[in-house]
N, C-alpha and C positions, 0 to 999 in steps of 0.2 A: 412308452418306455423312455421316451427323449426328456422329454418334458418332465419326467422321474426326476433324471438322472440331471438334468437341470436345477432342477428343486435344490436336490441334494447340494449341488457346487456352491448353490448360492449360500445354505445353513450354513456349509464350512465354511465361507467368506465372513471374516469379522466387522460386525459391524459398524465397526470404527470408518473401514472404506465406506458406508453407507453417509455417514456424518460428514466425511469430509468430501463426498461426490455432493453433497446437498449444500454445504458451505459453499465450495468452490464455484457453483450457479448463483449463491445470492450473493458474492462477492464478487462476482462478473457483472451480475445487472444491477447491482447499487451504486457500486464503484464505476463500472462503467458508465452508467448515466453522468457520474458528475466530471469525469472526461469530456459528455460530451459538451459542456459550459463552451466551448471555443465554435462548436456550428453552429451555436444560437447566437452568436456576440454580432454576428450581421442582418441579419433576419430581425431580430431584437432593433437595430442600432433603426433600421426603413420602418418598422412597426411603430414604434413609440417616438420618432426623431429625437434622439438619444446620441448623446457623443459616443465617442471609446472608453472615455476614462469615467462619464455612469455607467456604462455597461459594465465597467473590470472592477468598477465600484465594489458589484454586486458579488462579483467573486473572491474580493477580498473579503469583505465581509463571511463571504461564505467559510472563508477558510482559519477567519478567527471563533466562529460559532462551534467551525465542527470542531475546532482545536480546544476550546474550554472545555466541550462537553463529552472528552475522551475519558478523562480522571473520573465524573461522574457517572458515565455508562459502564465504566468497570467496576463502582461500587454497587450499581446498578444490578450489574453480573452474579456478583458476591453474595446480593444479597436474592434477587427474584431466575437467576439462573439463562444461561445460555438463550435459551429457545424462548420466553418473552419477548427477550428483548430484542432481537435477531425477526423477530415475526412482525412484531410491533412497527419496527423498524421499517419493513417491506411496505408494510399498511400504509403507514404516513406517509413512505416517498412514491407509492400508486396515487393516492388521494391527490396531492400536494400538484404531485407532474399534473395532473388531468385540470385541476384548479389553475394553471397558471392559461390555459387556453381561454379562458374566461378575463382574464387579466387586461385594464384598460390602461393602463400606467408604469409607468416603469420605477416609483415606489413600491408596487402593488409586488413587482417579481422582486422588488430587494426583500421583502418581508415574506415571500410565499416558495423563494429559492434560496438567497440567502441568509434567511434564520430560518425557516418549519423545514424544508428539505433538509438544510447541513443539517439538523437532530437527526431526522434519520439516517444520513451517511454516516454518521458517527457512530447510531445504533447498531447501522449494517456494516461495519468497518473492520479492519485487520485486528482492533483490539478482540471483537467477538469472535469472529472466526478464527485466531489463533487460540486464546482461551479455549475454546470446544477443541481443539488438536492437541494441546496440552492433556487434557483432562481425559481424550479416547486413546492418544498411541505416549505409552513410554518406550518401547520398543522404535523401531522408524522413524521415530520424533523430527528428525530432521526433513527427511523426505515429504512427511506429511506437510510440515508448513510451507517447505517449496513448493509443491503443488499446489495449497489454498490459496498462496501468494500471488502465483502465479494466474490467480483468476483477476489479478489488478491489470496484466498485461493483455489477457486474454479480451476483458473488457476493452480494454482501449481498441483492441483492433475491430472485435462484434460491435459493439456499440458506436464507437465514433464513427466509423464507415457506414454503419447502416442507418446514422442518424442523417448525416451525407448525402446519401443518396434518398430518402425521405423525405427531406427538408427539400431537395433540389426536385423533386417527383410532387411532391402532392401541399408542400409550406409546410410552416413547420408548426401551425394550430393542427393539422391532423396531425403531425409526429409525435407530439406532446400524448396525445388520446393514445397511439398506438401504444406508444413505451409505458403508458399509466397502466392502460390494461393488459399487456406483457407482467408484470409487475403482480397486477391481483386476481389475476386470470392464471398464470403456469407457476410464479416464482414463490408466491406465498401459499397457494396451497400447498405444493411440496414441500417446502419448511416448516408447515404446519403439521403434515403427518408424518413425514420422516425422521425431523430433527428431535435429538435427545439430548437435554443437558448434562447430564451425569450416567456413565455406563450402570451406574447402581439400580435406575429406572429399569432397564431391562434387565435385573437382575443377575448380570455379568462384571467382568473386569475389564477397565482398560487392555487395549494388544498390547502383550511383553509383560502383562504385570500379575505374573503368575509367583506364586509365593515359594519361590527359589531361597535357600539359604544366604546365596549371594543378593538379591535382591532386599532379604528382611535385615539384611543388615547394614545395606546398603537405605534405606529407611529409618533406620537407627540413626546411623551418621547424619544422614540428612537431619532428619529429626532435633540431634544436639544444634546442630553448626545453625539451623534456623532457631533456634529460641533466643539465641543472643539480639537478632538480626528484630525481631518481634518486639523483644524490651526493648531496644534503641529508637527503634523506627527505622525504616527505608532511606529517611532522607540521610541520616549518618553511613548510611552504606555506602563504600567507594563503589562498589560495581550498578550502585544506582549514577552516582553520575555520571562514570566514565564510560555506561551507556548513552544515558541521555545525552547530553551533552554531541557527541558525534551525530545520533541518530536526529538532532535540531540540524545540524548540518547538514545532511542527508535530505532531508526533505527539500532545504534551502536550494539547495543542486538538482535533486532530479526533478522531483511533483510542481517546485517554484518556477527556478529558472527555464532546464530543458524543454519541460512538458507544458509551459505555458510561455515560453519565448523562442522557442527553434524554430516554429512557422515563421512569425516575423522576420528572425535572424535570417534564416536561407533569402525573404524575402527581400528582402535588406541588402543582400548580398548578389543581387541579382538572377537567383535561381528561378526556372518555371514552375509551374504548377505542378507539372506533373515531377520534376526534381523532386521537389518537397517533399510532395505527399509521397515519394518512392521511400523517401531518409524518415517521413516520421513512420512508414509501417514498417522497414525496418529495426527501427528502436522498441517498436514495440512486441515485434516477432522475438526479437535475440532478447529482450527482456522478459520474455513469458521461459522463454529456455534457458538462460542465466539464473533466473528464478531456482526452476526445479532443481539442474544440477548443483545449485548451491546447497540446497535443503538436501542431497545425498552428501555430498561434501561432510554435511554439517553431522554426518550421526560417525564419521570416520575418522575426523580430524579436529585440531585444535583450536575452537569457534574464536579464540581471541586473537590468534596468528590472521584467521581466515578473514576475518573483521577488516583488521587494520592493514592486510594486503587489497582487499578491495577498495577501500577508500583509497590509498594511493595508487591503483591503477585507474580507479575511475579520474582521480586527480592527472596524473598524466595522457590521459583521452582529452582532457580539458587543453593542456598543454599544448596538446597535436593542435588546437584548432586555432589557439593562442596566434601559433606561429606566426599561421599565415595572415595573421590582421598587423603584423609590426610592420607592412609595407605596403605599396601599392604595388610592387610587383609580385607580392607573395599572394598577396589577394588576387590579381590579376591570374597566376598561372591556381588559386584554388576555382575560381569561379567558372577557366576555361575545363578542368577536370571534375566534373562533378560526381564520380567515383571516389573520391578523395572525404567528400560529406558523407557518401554511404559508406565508407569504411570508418568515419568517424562515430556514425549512428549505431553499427553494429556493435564497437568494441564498449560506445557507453549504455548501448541495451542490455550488453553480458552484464555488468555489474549496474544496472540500476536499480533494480531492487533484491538484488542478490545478497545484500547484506540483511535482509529481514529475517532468513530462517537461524542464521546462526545468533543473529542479538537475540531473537525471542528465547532459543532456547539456552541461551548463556543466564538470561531473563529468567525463567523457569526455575534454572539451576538455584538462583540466589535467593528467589523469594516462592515459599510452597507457601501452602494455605490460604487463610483468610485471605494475605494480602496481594495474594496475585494480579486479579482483577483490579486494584486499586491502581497496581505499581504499571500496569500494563497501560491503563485508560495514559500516566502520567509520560509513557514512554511514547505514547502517540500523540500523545498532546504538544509535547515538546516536536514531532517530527511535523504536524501544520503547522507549528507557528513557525518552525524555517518557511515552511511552504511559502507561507502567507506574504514573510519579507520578500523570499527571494520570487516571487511573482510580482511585487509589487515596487521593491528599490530596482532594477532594473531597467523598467519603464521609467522611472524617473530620470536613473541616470542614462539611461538613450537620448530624451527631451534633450539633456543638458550637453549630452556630446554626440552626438548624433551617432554615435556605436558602443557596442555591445561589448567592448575590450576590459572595458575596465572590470563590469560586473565578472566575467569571466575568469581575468585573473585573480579578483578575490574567492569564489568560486574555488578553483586549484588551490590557493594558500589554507582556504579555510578546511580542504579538504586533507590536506598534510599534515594537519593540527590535526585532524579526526583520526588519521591513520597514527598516528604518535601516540596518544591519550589511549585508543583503541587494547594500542601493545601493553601500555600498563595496565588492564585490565586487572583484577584479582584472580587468583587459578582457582577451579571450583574441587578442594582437594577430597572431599567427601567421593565424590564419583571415580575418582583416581587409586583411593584405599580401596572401594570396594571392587575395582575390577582387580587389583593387585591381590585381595583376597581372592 
């Protein structure tokens, strides 16, 4: 009788939460593998006798491959569907990880991680995974992408700790094997049989999108206000740039700078080991739950207010740390309180990737159909290539001034622009008349 009555809860369960319980696993271990690019950069640097700057070579590199081939894997989308590419995707970054333990050369990983991997992180990226959230919940919309979102953060903390402690237990040619067959052993079967490109395959509707009065006419509206948008093209759309354009930013700040110069920074700064690594699992904790509550946020509230409030408070988190590098006594009393860095880690993990559920579905809003997938790959593409600078000028300008001040404050500046640009967003007034109807 349990087991019944089990059955049953599950029928009633739409299978929307099914797609985005199976998203949120392969965007944990795609995503989170290319996180862990930072426990290999030492292991890597004694294996091949490789400096720093070939080693971060390879993750620049990395980060302009995945960034071209966002726009592409959304056409990709458009045209062969959700679960392809999403599966394919697993395939290549199993194979690819397990190939690189074979690797005698450290050209060998610039070619086998950063170009044949990035394809696949691209494949298995926030463009695919939110596309399938789109496509399953008009209802919750919001919530849902917080969640899948949220498997960037969730990553960072599964994966880079257990690469960590792998790498430090066994080196990291068995870690590679382990995470390759993780990869095509649990994550790609389940995508394989659970994932659904279109709720039409199982003969259902998207959740919410039950054919309500207010709904079919709210499809209508839509319907007008997108054919104008279709004849022009995307790229004349204002709510295409005044996305993009912030979300390059965005990248430049969290995925660039933080997420691949904080270790340094703290290190820099004098903090120990275990400091550190306390402030980066911090960031990554309060950013898996900044995450989600953003994506409820976003189905309640006005996504271009919410936008452009989070870049300037991410911007003044920046501020906070500003402070204490204008002196050597401000530096001096942050280095002796190291509570000071975890409450900095905290308040920039609330918004580090918190702004992703309301841009996607601001996103959504502007562009239905054909070109969603296209506009989508364009809107991530734009967010690596901030990545890419802002991991990359930073380093340089440390070389040249032996701190971190400078990049920082452009950082915040560029971040006030974002939350400016953000506010002028377009209002998406199709959704406003039909709930008014």
């Amino acid at each position: 009788m349990v087991w019944k009555e089990g059955l049953g809860l599950l029928k009633k369960i739409h299978y929307g939460w099914v797609i985005l319980a199976v998203c949120f696993i392969g965007v944990l271990a795609a995503q989170g593998l290319r996180y862990c690019f930072g426990a290999f950069i030492e292991p890597w640097e004694q294996e091949f006798t490789a400096s720093r700057s070939m080693v971060s070579a390879i993750s620049f590199v990395s980060f302009i491959v995945f960034a071209l081939s966002q726009p592409v894997i959304g056409k990709l989308i458009d045209k062969y569907g959700v679960k392809r590419i999403f599966v394919y995707s697993i395939i290549l970054l199993g194979v690819t990880t397990i190939l690189t333990y074979f690797a005698q050369n450290i050209w060998q990983l610039l070619i086998l991680y950063g170009v044949i991997s990035s394809l696949g992180f691209g494949g298995a990226s926030g463009v695919t995974a939110t596309i399938a959230v789109t496509k399953w919940f008009h209802k919750k919309q919001g919530l849902a992408l917080g969640l899948v979102e949220a498997g960037f953060g969730a990553g960072q903390m599964v994966m880079v700790s257990s690469s960590l402690f792998l790498i430090n237990a066994f080196g990291w040619k068995t870690t590679v094997l382990l995470i390759g067959g993780f990869l095509l052993l649990i994550v790609f079967p389940l995508l394989a049989i659970f994932l659904k490109s279109e709720p039409a395959e199982m003969g259902i509707k998207a959740l919410g999108a039950a054919g309500t009065a207010i709904k079919q006419q709210q499809d209508s509206i839509e319907s007008k206000e997108t054919q104008p948008i279709l004849k022009k093209g995307y790229l004349f759309h204002r709510g295409f740039w005044f996305l993009i354009i912030p979300f390059f930013i965005c990248g430049f700040t969290t995925t660039g700078l933080m997420d691949t110069h904080l270790i340094p920074f703290a290190q820099a700064c004098g903090f120990s080991v275990a400091v550190t690594g306390t402030a980066v699992t911090l960031l990554a904790a309060f950013n898996t739950g900044g995450t989600i509550v953003a994506g409820i946020l976003a189905d309640r509230f006005d996504n271009r207010k919410m936008i452009a409030l989070i870049y300037f408070f991410r911007g003044m988190t920046i501020v906070f740390l500003v402070i204490f590098l204008t002196s050597a006594k401000w530096l001096g009393f942050f280095i002796e309180n190291p509570w000071l860095l975890f409450v900095f880690s905290i308040s920039f993990g609330i918004v580090d990737f918190a702004v992703v559920a309301p841009t996607v579905k601001l996103l959504a809003g502007y562009f239905r159909g054909s070109s969603l997938g296209v506009v989508t790959g364009f809107l991530y593409m734009s967010h690596q290539l901030g990545s890419a600078i802002g991991s990359f000028l930073p380093g340089v300008l440390f070389d040249r001034g032996g701190s971190y001040t400078s990049s920082l404050v452009t950082a915040a500046i560029l971040l006030m622009l974002a939350a400016i640009v953000s506010a002028c967003l377009p209002k998406q007034t199709a959704q406003q008349e039909a709930k008014a109807a």
